[in-house]
KOLTIMI-263519 format. One line per field, with one value per residue (C-alpha): x, y negated, z negated. Coordinates in steps of 0.1 Angstrom, whole numbers, plus 5000, padded with zeros to 4 digits. Each point is the difference from the previous one (the first is absolute). Layout:
// KOLTIMI-263519
c1 <- c(X ...)
c2 <- c(Y ...)
c3 <- c(Z ...)
This chain:
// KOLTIMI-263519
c1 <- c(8423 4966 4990 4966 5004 4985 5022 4993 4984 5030 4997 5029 5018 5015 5037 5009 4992 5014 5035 5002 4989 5026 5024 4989 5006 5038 5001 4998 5028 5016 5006 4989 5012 4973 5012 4978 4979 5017 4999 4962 4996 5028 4990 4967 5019 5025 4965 4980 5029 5020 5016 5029 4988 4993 5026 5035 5006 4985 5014 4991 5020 4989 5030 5004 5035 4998 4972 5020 5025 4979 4978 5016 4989 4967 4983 4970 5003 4961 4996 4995 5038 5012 4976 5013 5033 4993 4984 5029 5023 4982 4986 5032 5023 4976 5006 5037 5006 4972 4991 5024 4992 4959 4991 4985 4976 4997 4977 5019 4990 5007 4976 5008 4985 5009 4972 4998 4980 4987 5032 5006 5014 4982 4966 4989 4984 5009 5002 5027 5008 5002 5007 5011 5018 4993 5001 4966 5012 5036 5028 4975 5008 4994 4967 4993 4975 5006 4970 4997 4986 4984 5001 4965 5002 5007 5033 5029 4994 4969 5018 5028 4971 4981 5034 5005 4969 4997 5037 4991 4967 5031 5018 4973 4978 5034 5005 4962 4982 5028 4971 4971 5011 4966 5001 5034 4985 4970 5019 5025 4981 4988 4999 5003 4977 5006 4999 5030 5017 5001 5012 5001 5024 5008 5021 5009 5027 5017 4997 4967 4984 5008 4966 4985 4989 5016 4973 4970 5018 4996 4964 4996 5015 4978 4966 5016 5001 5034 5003 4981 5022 5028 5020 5019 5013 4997 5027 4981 5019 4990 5010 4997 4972 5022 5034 4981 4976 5029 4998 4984 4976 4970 4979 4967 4976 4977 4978 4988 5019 4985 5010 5020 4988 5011 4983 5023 5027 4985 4989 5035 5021 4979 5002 5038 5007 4979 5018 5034 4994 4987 5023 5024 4993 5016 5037 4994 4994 4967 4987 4970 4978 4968 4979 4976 4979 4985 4968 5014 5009 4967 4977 4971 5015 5031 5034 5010 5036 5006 4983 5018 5033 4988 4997 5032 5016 4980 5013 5036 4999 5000 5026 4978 5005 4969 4988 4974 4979 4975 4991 4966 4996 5026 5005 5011 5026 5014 5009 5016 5023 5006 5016 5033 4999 4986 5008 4971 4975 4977 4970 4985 4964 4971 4966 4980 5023 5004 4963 5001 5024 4976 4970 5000 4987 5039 5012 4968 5031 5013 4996 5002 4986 5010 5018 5021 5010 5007 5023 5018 5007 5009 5018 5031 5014 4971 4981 4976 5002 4967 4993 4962 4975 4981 4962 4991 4965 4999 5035 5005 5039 5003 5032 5010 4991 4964 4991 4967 5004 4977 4986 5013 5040 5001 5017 5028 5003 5009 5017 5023 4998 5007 5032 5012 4996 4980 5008 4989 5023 5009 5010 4980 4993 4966 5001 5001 4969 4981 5020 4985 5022 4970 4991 5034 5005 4965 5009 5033 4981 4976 5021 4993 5032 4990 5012 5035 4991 4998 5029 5039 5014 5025 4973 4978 5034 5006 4959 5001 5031 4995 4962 4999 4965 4982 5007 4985 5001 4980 5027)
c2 <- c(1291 4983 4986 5003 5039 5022 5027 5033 5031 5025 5039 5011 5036 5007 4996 5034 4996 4960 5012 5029 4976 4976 5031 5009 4968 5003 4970 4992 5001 4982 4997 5005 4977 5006 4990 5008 5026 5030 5003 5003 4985 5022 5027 5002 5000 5029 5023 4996 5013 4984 4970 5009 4977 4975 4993 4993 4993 4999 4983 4990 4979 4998 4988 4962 4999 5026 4978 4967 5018 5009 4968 4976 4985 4985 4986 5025 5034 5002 4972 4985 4987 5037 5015 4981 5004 5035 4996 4979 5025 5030 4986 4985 5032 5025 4975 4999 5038 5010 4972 5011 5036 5002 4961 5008 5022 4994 4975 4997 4993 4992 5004 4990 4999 4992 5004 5001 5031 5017 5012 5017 4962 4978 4994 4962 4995 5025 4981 4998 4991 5017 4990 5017 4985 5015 4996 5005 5001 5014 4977 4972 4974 5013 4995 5002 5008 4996 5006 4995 5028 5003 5041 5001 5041 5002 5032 4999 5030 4985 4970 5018 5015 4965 4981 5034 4997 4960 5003 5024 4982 4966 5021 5011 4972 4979 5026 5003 4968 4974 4980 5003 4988 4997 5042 5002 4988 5017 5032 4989 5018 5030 5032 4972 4978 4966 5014 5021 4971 4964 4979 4965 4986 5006 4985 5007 4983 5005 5009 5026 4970 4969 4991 5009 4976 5017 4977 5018 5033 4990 4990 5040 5015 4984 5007 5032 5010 5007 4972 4977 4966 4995 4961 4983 4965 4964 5014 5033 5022 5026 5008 5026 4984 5017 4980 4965 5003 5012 4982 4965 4979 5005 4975 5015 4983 5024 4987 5004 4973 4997 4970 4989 4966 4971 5018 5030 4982 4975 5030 5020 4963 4997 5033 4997 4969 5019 5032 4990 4983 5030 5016 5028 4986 4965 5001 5038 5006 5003 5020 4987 5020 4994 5034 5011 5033 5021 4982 4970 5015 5015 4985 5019 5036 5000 4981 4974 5004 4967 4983 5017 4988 4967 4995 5013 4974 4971 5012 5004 4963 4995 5022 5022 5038 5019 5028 5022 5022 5025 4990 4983 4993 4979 5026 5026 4974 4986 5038 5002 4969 5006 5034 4982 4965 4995 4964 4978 5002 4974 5007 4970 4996 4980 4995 5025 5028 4992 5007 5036 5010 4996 5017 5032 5019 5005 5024 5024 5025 5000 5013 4970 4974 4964 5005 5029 4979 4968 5022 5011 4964 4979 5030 4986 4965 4987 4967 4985 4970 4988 4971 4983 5001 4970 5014 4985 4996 4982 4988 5014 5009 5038 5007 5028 4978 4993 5033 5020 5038 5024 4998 5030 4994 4966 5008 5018 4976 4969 5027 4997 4967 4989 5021 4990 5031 4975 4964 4973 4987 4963 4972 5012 4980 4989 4991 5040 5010 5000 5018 5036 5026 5015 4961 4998 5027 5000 4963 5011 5028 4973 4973 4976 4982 4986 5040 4985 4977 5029 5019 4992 4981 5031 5021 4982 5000 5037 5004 4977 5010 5038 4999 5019 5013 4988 4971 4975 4969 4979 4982)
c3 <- c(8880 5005 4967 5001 5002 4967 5010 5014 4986 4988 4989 4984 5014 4961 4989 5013 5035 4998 4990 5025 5032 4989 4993 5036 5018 5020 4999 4961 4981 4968 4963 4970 4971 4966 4965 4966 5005 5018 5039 5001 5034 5020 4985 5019 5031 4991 4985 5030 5024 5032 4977 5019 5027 4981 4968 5004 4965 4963 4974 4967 4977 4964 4980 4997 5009 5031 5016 4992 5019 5032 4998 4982 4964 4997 4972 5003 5005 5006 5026 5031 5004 4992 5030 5026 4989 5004 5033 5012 4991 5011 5029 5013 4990 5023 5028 4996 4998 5026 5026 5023 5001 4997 5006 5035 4988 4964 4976 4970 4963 4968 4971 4969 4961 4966 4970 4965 4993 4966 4983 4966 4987 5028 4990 5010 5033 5030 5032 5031 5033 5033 5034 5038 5030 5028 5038 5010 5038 5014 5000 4983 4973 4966 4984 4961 4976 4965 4970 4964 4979 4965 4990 4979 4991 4963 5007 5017 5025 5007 5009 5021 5020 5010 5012 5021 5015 5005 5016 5025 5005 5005 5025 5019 5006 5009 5026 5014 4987 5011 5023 4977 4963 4986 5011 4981 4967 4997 5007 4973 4971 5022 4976 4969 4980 4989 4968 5006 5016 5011 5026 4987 5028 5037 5027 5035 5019 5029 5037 4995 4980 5016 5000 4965 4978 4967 4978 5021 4992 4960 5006 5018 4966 4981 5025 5001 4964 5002 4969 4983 5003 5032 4993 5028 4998 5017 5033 5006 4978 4985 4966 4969 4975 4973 5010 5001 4969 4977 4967 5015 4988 5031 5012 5026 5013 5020 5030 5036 5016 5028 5005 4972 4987 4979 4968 5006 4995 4976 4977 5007 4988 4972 4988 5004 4982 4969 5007 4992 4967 4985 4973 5015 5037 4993 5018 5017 5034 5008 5038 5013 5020 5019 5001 5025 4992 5024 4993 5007 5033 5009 5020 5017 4984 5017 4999 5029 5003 5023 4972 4971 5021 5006 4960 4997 5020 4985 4964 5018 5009 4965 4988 4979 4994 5005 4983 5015 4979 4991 4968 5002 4961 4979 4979 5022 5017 4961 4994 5032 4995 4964 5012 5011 4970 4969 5005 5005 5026 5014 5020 5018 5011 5007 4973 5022 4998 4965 5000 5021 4971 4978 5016 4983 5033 5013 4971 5004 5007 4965 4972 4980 5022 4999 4969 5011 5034 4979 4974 5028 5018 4966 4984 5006 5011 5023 5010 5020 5016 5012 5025 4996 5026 5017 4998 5033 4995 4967 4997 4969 4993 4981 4985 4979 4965 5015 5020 4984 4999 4989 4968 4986 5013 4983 4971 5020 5022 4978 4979 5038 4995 4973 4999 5031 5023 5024 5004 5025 5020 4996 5021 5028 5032 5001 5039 4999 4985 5030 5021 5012 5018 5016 5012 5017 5013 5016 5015 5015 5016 5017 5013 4971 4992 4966 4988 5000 4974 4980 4998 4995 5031 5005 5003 5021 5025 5003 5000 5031 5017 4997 5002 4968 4985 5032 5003 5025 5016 5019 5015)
């Protein structure tokens, strides 16, 4: 897959028609394994007609102890360990009883679910996971596809409906979109809204996929609206935000880094040594993540996916999990995180976007302005940690004690301070100050070597061996 490519434009034919060309296809044919809310997906494929084509067997195991006897016991019913058990079983059970007979002209599957939706007694979050392996050619390896779901619609039938349709949108797009992923996850939601449902993780593996870059894929759900946040750590892997932000103490500091330089970390170590004396942090395990928005991303309206990647690999050098976002205030991404802990949370940033926050021009788009976007960041456990900024003209060093805001947000702003929901970060290194991403990143482009100077020797390695960002030499 080329990553430079934006995808290609998609019209969806509807669930009806989907099901019935699969149902259609001789050379289809698997199982159905779906556990918590009814057999919505297989059902499509019996009501539109031919199914007998395509399923060789529906099953769906609700009681604990029957699935612990198919699958074996788990820890989480409603996880990613209990799908692939499933698929494993499934998957390997078709192949066993049927190989022998259809393999020659047969692409087998296995898809697989297991949610949590809106019961009489369940009534906290709705959310599952669902996955297929397929062969996408005859005879081939198998290939995989496994998703993360959050169920938004406030009933249960309403739920039931969505996973039917997103599972035969899974099934389908394995079958007809193996080469074009980026096709396969903007048809994900076809005859849905992401207010009806949301994808917040994706990965495909296997021999379809051998060439996918499962970290550009979480960058497409988020372009694609399919979610507002997609995680994936230092190795490439992608994870569920849910299962990693689980009652931790969170550390973010958002920024472009393009390149990253000695004051990213400098800020991020700072901000760290701060972090895990504050009360309720001190002894926990706190997840660090660097955060990239889609503005961060942008340049010149559009999205450079060789440059998002290169990034990605600079922050992979050092070890840091990477959260990529849609949430261009603070506010926004604070109620995001505080979904999953109510453990402390620690946002780290420089004087001058301290100084956007307070520019009452972003929060034109509600209701209660500035107020009603700072009642929703510091409404529970939250801090800012703010490095200072070298004024390069006058030399003048602003920190968050000295900064000037306007005269009518002064009051609420040492009201901040004074109880702590900002703080300057100590113990800074001075030799930082005058460091500018923007200054690097424009040397490296050129040829001038002093850009090394600039950034963590790891960094400047990997920049220089994998000519990340542009890089040039005049060697």
């Amino acid at each position: 897959m080329n990553p430079e490519s934006v995808g290609t434009a998609h019209q969806s034919i509807g669930t009806h028609q989907k099901a019935l060309r699969v149902n259609l296809d001789k050379s289809a044919y698997g199982t159905f394994a779906e556990i918590g809310a009814g057999q919505e997906v297989a059902r499509w494929f019996f009501r539109v007609g031919g199914a007998s084509g395509t399923i060789a067997k529906t099953i769906s195991a609700y009681d604990m102890q029957v699935s612990d006897a198919i699958y074996g016991k788990c820890e989480r019913y409603v996880g990613r360990q209990r799908l692939e058990t499933m698929l494993n079983h499934e998957y390997g059970l078709l192949l066993e009883r049927l190989r022998e007979k259809r393999g020659a002209d047969t692409r087998f599957f296995a898809f697989a679910e297991t949610v949590a939706a809106q019961g009489y007694i369940h009534r906290d979050e709705c959310h599952g996971w669902i996955g297929i392996r397929f062969q996408n050619v005859l005879g081939a390896e198998p290939s995989q596809i496994i998703l993360h779901v959050r169920m938004l619609d406030k009933e249960n039938l309403l739920q039931q409906e969505a996973l039917g349709i997103i599972g035969v949108n899974l099934v389908y797009g394995a079958y007809y979109h193996a080469q074009d992923p980026e096709a396969f996850i903007q048809s994900l939601l076809d005859d849905l809204t992401p207010e009806r449902i949301e994808v917040d993780m994706i990965k495909f593996s296997g021999f379809a996929y051998a060439k996918v870059d499962n970290r550009l894929m979480s960058l497409q759900l988020v372009q694609r609206g399919l979610t507002r946040a997609a995680m994936f750590t230092a190795n490439g892997e992608v994870v569920n935000a849910a299962e990693m932000l689980y009652k931790k103490p969170i550390l973010v500091e958002r920024g472009s880094f393009r390149p990253v330089t000695k004051v990213t970390l400098d800020m991020l170590n700072c901000a760290q040594a701060q972090f895990v004396q504050e009360p309720g942090v001190e002894g926990e395990e706190t997840l660090v993540l660097m955060e990239m928005t889609l503005k961060n991303l942008t340049d010149g309206g559009a999205i450079d996916h060789r440059d998002f990647l290169d990034r990605v690999d600079i922050l992979s050098t050092l070890g840091k999990t990477v959260l990529v976002s849609n949430y261009a205030e603070f506010h926004r991404l604070a109620s995001y995180l505080f979904r999953f802990t109510k453990k402390k949370i620690g946002i780290v940033m420089g004087v001058p976007t301290l100084r956007e926050i307070f520019d009452e021009k972003y929060y034109a788009d509600l209701e209660g302005g500035i107020l009603e976007s700072f009642g929703r960041m510091f409404k529970n456990d939250l801090k800012l940690y703010v490095y200072p900024l070298l004024e390069q003209k006058t030399g003048a060093v602003i920190t968050s004690g000295n900064l000037r805001v306007a005269p009518n947000l002064r009051h609420l702003y040492a009201y901040l301070l004074e109880n702590r929901y900002i703080e300057s970060l100590k113990d800074i290194d001075e030799k930082c100050l005058p460091i500018l991403s923007r200054t690097a990143l424009s040397k490296l482009k050129s040829g001038d070597a002093s850009w090394e100077e600039m950034v963590p020797p790891e960094v400047a390695k990997i920049i220089k061996e994998r000519r990340l960002l542009g890089y040039q030499s005049k060697e």
